[in-house]
ROMAR-901749 format. One line per field, with one value per residue (C-alpha): residue number from 1; residue in three letters; y, z, x. Coordinates in steps of 0.1 Angstrom, whole numbers, plus 5000, padded with zeros to 4 digits. Layout:
REM ROMAR-901749
resi: c(NUM, ...)
resn: c(Ala, ...)
north: c(Y, ...)
up: c(Z, ...)
east: c(X, ...)
END
This chain:
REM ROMAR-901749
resi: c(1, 2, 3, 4, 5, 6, 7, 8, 9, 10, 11, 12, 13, 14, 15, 16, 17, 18, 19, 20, 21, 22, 23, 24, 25, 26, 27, 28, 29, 30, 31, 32, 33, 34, 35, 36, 37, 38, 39, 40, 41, 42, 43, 44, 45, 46, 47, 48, 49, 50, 51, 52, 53, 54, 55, 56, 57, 58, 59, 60, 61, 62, 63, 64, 65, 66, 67, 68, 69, 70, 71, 72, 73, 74, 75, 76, 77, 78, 79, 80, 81, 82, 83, 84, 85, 86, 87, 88, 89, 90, 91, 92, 93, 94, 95, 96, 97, 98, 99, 100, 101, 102, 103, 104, 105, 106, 107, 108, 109, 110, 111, 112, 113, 114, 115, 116, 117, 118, 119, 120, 121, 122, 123, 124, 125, 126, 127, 128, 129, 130, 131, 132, 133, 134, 135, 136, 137, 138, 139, 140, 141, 142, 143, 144, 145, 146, 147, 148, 149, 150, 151, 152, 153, 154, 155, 156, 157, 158, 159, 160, 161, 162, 163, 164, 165, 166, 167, 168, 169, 170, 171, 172, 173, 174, 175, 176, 177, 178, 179, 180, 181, 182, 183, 184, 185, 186, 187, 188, 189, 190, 191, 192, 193, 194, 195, 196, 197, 198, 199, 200, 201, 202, 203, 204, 205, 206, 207, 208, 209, 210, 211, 212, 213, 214, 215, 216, 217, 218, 219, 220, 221, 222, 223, 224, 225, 226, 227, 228, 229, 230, 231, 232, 233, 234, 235, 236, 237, 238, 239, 240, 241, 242, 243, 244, 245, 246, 247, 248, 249, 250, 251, 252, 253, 254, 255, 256, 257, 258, 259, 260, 261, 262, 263, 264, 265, 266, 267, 268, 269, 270, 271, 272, 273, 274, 275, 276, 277, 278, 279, 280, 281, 282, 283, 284, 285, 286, 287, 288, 289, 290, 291, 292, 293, 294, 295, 296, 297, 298, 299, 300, 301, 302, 303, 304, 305, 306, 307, 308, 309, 310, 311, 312, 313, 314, 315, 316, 317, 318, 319, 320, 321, 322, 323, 324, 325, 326, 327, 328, 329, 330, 331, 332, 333, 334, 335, 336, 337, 338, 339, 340, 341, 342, 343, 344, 345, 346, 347, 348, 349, 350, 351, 352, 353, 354, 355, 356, 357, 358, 359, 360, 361, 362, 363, 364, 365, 366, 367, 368, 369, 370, 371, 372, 373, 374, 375, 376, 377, 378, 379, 380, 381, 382, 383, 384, 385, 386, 387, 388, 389, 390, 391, 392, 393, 394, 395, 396, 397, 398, 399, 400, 401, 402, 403, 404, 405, 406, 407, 408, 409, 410, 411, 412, 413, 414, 415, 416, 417, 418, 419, 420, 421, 422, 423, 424, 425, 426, 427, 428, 429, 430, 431, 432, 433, 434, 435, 436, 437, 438, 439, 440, 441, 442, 443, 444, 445, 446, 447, 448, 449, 450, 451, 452, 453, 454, 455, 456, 457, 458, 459, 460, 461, 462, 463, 464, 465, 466, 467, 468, 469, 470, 471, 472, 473, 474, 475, 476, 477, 478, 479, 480, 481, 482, 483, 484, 485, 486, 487, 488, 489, 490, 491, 492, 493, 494, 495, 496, 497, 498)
resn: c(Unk, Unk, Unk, Unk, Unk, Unk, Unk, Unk, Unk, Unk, Unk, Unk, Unk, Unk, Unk, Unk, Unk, Unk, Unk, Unk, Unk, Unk, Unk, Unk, Unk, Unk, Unk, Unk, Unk, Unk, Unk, Unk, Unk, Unk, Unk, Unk, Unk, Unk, Unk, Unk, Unk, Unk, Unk, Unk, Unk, Unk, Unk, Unk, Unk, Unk, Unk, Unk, Unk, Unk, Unk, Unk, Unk, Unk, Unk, Unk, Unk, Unk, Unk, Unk, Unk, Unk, Unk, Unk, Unk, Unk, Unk, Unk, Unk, Unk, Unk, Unk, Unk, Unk, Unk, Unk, Unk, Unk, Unk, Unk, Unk, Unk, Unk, Unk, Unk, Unk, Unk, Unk, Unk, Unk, Unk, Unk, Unk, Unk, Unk, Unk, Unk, Unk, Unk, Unk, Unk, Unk, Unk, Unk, Unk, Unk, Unk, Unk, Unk, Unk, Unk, Unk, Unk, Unk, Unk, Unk, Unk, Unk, Unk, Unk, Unk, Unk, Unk, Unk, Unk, Unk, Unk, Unk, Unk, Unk, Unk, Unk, Unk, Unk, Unk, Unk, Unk, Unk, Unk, Unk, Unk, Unk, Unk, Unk, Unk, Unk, Unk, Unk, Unk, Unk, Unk, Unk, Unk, Unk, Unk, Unk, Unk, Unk, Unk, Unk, Unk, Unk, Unk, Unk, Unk, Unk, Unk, Unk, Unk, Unk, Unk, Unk, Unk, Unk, Unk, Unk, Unk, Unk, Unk, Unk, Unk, Unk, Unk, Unk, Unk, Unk, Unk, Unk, Unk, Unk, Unk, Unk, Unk, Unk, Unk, Unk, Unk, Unk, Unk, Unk, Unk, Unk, Unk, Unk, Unk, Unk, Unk, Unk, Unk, Unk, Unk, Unk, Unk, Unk, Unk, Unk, Unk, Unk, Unk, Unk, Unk, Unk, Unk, Unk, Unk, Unk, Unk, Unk, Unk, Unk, Unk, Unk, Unk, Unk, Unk, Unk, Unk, Unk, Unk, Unk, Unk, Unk, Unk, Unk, Unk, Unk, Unk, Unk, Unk, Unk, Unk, Unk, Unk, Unk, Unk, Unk, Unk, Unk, Unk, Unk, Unk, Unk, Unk, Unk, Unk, Unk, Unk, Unk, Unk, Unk, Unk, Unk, Unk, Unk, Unk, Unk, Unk, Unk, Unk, Unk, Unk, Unk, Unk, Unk, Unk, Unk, Unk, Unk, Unk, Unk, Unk, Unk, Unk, Unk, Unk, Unk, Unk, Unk, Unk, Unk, Unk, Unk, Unk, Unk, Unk, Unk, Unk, Unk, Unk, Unk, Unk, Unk, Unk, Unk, Unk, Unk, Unk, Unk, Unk, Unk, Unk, Unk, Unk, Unk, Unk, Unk, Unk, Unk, Unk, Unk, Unk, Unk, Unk, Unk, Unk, Unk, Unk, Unk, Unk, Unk, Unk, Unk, Unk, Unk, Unk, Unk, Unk, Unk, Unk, Unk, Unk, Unk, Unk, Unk, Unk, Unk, Unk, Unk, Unk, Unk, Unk, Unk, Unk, Unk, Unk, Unk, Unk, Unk, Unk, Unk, Unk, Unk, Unk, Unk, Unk, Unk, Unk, Unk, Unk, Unk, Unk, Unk, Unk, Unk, Unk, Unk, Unk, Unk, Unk, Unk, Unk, Unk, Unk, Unk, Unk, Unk, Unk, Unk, Unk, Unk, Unk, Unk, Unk, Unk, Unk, Unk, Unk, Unk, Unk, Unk, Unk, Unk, Unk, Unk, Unk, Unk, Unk, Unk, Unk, Unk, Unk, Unk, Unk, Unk, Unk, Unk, Unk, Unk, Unk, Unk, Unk, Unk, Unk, Unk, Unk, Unk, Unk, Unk, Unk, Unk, Unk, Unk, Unk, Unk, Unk, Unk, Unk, Unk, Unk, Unk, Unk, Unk, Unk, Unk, Unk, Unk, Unk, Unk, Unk, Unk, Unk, Unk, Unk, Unk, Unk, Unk, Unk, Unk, Unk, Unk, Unk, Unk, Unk, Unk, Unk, Unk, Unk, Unk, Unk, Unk, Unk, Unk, Unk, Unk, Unk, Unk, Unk, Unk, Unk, Unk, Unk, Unk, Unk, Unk)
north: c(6631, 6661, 6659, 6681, 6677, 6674, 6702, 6726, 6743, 6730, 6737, 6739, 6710, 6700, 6711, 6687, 6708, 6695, 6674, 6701, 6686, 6696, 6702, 6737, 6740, 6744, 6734, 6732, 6705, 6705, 6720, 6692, 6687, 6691, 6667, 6679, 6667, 6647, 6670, 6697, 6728, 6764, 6778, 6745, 6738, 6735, 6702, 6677, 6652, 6652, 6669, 6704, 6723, 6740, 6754, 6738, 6751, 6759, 6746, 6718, 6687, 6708, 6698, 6674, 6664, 6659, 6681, 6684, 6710, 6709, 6709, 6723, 6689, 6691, 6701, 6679, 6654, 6662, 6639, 6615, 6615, 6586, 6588, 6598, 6563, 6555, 6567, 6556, 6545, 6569, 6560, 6534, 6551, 6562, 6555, 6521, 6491, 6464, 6427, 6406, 6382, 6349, 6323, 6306, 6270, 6245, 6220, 6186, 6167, 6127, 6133, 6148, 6183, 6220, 6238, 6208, 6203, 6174, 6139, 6130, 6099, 6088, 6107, 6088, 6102, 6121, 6117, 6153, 6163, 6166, 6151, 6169, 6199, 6189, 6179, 6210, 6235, 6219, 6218, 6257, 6261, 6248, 6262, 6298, 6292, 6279, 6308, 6336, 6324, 6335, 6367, 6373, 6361, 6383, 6417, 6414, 6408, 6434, 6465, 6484, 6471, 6500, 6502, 6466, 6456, 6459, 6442, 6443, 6410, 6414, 6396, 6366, 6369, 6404, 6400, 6402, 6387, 6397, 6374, 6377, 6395, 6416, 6453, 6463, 6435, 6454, 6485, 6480, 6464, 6494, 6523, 6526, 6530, 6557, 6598, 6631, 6656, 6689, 6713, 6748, 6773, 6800, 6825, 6808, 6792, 6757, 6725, 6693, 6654, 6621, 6597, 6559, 6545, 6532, 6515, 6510, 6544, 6567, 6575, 6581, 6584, 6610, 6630, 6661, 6683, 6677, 6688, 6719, 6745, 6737, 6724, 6759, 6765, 6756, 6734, 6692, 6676, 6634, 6627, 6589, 6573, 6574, 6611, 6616, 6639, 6643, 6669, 6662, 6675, 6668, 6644, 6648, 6656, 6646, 6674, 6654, 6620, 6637, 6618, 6630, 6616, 6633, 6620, 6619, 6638, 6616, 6585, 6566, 6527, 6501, 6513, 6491, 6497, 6491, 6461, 6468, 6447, 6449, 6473, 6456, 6426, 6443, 6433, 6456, 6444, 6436, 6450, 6482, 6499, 6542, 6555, 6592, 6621, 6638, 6670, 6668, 6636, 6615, 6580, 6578, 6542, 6540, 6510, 6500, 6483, 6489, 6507, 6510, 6506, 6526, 6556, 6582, 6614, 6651, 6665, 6701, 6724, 6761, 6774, 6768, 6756, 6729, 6691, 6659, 6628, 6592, 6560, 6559, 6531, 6546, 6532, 6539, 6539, 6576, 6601, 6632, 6664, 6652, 6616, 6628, 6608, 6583, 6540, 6527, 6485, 6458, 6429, 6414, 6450, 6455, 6488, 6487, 6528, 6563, 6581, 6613, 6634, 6629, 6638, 6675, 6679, 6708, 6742, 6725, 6745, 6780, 6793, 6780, 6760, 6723, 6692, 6662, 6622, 6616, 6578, 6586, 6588, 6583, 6564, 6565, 6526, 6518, 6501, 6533, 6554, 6524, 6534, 6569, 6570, 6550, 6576, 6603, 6590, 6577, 6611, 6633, 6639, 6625, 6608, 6607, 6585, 6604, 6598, 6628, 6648, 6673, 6662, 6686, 6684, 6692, 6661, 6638, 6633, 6604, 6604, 6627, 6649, 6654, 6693, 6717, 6737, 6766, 6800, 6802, 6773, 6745, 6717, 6694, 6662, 6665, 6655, 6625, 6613, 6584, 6594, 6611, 6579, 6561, 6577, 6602, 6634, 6667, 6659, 6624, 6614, 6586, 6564, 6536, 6527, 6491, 6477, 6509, 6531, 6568, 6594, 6627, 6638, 6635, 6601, 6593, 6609, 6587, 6557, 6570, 6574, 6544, 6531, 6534, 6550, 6523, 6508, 6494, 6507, 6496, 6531, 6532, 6565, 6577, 6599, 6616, 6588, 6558, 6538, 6524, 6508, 6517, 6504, 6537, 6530, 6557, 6579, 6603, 6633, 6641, 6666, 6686, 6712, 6709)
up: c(3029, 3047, 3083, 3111, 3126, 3165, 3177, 3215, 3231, 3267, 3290, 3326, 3352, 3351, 3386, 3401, 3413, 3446, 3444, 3457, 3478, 3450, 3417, 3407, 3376, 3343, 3341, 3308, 3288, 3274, 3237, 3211, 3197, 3156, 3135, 3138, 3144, 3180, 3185, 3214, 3200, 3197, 3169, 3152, 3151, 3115, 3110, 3085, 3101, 3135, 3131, 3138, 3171, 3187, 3219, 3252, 3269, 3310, 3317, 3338, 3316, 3306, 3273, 3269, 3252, 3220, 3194, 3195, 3204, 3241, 3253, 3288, 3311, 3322, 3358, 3389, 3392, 3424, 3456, 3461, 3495, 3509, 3524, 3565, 3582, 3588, 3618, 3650, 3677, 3704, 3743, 3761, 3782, 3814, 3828, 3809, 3834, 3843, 3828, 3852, 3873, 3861, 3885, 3914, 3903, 3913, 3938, 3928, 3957, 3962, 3958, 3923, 3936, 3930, 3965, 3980, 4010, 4000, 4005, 4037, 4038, 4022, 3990, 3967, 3964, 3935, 3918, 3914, 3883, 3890, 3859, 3834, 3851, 3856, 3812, 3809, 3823, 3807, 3772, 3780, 3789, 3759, 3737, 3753, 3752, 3708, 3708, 3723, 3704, 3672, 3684, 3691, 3660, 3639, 3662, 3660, 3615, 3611, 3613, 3595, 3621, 3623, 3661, 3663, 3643, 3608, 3596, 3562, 3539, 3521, 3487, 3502, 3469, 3470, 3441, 3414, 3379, 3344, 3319, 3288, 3263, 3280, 3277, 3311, 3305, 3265, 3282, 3305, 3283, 3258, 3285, 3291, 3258, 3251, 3257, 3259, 3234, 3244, 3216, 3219, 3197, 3194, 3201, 3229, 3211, 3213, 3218, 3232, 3216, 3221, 3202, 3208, 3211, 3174, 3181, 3209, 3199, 3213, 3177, 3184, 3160, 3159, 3137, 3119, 3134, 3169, 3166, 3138, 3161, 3177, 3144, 3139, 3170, 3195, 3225, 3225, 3255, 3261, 3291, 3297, 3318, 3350, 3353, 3342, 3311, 3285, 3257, 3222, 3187, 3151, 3132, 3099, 3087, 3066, 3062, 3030, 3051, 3087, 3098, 3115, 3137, 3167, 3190, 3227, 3231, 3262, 3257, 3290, 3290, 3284, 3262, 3244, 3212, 3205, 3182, 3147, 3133, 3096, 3086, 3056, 3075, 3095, 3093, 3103, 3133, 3150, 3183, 3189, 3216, 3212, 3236, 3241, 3262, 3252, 3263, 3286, 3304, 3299, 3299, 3286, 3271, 3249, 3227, 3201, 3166, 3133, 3115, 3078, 3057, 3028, 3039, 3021, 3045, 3038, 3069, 3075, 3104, 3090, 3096, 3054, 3023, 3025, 3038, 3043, 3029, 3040, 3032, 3070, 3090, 3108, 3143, 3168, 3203, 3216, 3199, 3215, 3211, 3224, 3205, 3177, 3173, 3195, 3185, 3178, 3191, 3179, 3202, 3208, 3211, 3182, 3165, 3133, 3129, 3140, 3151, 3133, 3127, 3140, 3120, 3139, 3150, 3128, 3126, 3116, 3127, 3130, 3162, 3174, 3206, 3205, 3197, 3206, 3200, 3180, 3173, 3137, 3143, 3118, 3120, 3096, 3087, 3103, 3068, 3051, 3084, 3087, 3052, 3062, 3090, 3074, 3051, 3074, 3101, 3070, 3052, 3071, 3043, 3027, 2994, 2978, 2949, 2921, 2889, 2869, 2866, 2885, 2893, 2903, 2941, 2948, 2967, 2953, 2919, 2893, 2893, 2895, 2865, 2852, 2850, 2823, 2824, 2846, 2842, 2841, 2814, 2838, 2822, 2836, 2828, 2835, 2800, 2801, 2838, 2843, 2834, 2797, 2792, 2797, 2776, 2801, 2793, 2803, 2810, 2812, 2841, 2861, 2885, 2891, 2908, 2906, 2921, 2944, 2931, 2928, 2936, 2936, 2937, 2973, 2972, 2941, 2963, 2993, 2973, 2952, 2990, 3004, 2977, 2970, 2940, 2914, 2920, 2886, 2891, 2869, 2864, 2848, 2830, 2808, 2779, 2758, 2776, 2763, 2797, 2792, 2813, 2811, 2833, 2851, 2870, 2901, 2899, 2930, 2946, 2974, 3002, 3010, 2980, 2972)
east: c(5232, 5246, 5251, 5273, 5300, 5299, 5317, 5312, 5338, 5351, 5322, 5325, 5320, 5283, 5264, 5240, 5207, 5189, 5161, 5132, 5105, 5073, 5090, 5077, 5049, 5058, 5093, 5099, 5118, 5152, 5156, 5170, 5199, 5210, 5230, 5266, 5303, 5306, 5335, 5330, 5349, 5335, 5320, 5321, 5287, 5275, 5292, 5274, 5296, 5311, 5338, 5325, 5340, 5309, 5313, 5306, 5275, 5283, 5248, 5238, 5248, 5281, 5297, 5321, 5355, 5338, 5328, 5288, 5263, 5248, 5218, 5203, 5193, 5156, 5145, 5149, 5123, 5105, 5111, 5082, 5069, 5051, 5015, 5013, 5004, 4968, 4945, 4950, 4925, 4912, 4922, 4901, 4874, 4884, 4853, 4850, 4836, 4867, 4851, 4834, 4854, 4852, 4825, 4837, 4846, 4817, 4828, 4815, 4804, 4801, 4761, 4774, 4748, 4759, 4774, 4770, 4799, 4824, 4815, 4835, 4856, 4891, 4903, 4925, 4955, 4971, 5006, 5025, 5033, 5070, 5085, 5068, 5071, 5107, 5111, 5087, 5118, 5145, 5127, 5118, 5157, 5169, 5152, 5155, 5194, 5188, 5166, 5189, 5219, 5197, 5189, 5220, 5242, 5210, 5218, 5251, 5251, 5226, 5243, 5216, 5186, 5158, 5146, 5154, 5126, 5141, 5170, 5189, 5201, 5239, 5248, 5271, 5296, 5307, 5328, 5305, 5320, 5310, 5312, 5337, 5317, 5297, 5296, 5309, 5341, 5344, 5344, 5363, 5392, 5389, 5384, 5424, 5428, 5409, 5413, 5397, 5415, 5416, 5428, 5436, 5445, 5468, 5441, 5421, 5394, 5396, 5373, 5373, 5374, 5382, 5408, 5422, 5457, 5464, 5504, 5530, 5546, 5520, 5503, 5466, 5438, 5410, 5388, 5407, 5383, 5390, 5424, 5425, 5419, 5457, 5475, 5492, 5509, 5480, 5482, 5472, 5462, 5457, 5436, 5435, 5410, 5428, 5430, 5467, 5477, 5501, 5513, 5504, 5512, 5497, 5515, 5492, 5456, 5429, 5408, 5386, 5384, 5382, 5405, 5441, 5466, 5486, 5510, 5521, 5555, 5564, 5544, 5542, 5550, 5529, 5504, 5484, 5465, 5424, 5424, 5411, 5386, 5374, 5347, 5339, 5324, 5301, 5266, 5234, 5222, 5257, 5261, 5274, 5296, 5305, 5331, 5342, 5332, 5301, 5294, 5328, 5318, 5346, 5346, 5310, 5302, 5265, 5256, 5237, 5235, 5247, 5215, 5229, 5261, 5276, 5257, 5271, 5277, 5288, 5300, 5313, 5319, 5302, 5334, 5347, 5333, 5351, 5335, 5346, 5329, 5324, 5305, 5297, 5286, 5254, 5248, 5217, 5243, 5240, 5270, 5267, 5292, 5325, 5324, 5340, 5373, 5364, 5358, 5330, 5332, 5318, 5307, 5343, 5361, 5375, 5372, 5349, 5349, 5353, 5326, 5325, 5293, 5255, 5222, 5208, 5170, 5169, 5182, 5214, 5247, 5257, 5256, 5229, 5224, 5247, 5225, 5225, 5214, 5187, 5197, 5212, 5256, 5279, 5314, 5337, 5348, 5382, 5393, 5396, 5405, 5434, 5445, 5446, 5467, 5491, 5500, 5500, 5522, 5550, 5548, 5525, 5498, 5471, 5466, 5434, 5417, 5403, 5388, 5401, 5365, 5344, 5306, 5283, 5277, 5241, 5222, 5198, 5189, 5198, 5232, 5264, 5266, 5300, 5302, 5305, 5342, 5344, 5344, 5383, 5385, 5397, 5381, 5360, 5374, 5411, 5435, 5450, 5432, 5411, 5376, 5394, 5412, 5381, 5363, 5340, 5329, 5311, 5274, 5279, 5258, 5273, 5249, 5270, 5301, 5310, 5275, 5270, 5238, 5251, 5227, 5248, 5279, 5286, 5279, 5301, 5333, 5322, 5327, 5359, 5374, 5369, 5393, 5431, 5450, 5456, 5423, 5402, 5364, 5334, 5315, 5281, 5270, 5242, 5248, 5221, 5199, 5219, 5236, 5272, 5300, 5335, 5363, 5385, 5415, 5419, 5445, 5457, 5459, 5485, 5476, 5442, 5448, 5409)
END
């Protein structure tokens, strides 16, 4: 499988547009993205994987510190505007009659008749209503005082009351906890370890990434395409979370694996290194979390699962003929341009990979417009990166597995044919190497390697890499239509002299 690397070159700060009151007709959507490198770098768009270097756009939704093509953002969403209140009732009549008075109150008289006089004589006399009257008050009184003690204490907590008829509620625990476990505690454990790479090279280009603290000594690990552009004399620049910067310089590269390793010149104290988990125990389905800076928004955190294992990936940059490969982890969180370098988390925070390229909408690279997420990213498993690093920070190069033989490298198919001797007589199977001491020769067609099915030649380097030199592989092969097994142990290659 071929994908790009995420590359874009540093774009400028993203402007926010106003909201307008009626959005206008016919705004039209934002273009999609490719599959590239994550890493934002100019001209680097053509990235299988994400190491490409494409340049940041200066749009709206500007690019970011890693290395993948950008897209324009879509138009504001027009401001919803609530209905005018209903219709009010016209004015009462001027003219309108005033209600008739209510009748006089009928006296009744001792002959019990209507208007008739009073019956004279002695009227019994009436108690006054003093005391209830009196407990009447007093009830009214207390409960006026109960009652304006309310209004008050409500007046004086609602500070956003609305014409005095509206009043707001707060939360009554302001300090909100997250539980251990949870993405924003993850993130927020892994964020300080974490920085935007900017790389610039001797000539101006340069692109943007991302990387994580890998030891106490200020050695941070990243993609090799996020910091080529500045490995010859160029400028390096580590951006941490809080805002504060620091010089940089490439301590060695992986141009094959994508993979290199730089280091702050005036590491601050107390730095403290991402945990690394173990790639090889990763299930599909586990929970993922990507962090990096895509399209220049530092400090982005996306999540998702793990979609596949053992993917095998072919990643370039369209700036050489030269790819790396990988037996990726493939995850659905959102990688964008920018990523590339950057951890992928599992659920617990421990890095299981390195996200490196992203599978385009189409178009693939070459200076076209930067893509962006389309669900399918590609991490390279922190087992082999692990390996990687170690031998570039003790001798500052890489050393590769091999099996002595050159496979033709066009995709798909039945297996990785072992190739005829070139034009200048190099032969294809290497005297005295691994596959001629096992027994391997030109046209054999190999489509197994240990249990993994081989498909092509890209996928047969994938799973070389993800070994070490001195390893003993099982290799299946047909030859002249008869399958047979043969055991190869891996020799090596030291440095990127491919």
């Amino acid at each position: 499988m071929s994908t790009e690397n995420e590359g874009t070159a540093v774009p400028s700060a993203p402007s926010v547009p106003p909201v307008p009151v009626a959005a206008p007709e016919g705004t039209p959507a934002s273009a999609p993205g490719e599959f590239t490198h994550e890493r934002q770098h100019a001209g680097r768009e053509g990235y299988a994987s994400q190491g490409g270097t494409p340049e940041q756009p200066g749009q709206a939704g500007e690019p970011g510190h890693g290395s993948e093509p950008t897209t324009q953002l879509p138009g504001a969403v027009p401001a919803y505007h609530p209905g005018s209140t209903g219709p009010t009732g016209s004015a009462p009549d001027a003219g309108w009659p005033p209600p008739p008075p209510p009748p006089t109150q009928p006296h009744y008289g001792g002959g019990g008749g209507w208007g008739e006089p009073p019956a004279s004589g002695p009227q019994p006399s009436r108690k006054r209503p003093g005391g209830l009257i009196a407990a009447v008050l007093a009830s009214a009184l207390v409960a006026g005082v109960v009652g304006g003690g309310i209004g008050f204490w409500a007046a004086d907590n609602s500070d956003d009351s609305v014409g005095g008829g509206s009043t707001t509620v707060s939360a009554a625990d302001p300090a909100l906890k997250r539980e251990a476990g949870s993405t924003a505690a993850v993130a927020g454990e892994a964020l300080p370890s974490v920085v935007t790479i900017t790389a610039q090279a001797q000539g101006g280009d340069g692109g943007t990434g991302t990387g994580f603290i890998y030891d106490k000594q200020g050695h941070i690990l990243t993609n090799n395409h996020v910091v080529a552009s500045a490995a010859d004399g160029g400028d390096l620049t580590a951006t941490f979370s809080n805002g504060k910067e620091y010089a940089a310089e490439v301590v060695g590269r992986a141009e094959g694996y994508d993979v290199a390793v730089m280091k702050l010149k005036d590491p601050p104290s107390g730095l403290k290194p991402l945990a690394l988990g173990n790639s090889d125990k990763v299930a599909v389905g586990d929970s993922t979390i990507a962090i990096g800076a895509p399209f220049g928004l530092s400090n982005t955190v996306t999540t998702g699962i793990i979609s596949a294992k053992n993917r095998p990936v072919a990643s370039g940059d369209g700036t050489s003929d030269k790819n790396s490969y990988m037996s990726a982890l493939q995850t659905d969180a959102s990688i964008n341009p920018g990523n590339s370098g950057g951890p992928l988390l599992d659920a617990r925070g421990a890095v299981i990979g390195m996200n490196s390229a992203i599978q385009p909408t189409g178009g693939g690279g070459g200076g076209g417009a930067q893509s962006g997420s389309v669900g399918l990213g590609f991490a390279i498993p922190i087992n082999q990166a692990r390996n990687v690093a170690g031998e570039l920070i003790k001798t500052g190069q890489p050393v590769y597995p091999v099996i002595g033989a050159t496979v033709s490298m066009s995709e798909g198919g039945d297996g990785a044919t072992i190739s005829g001797d070139d034009a200048g007589g190099t032969p294809a199977v290497t005297p005295g190497g691994p596959a001629a001491k096992a027994g391997l020769k030109s046209g054999d067609v190999i489509t197994k390697f240990n249990n993994v099915q081989i498909d092509s030649g890209p996928t047969l380097i994938s799973e070389i890499w993800t070994h070490k030199p001195g390893d003993k592989i099982k290799i299946t092969y047909t030859r002249d239509g008869k399958g047979s097994q043969v055991d190869v142990t891996l020799g090596e290659r030291k440095g990127d002299t491919q």
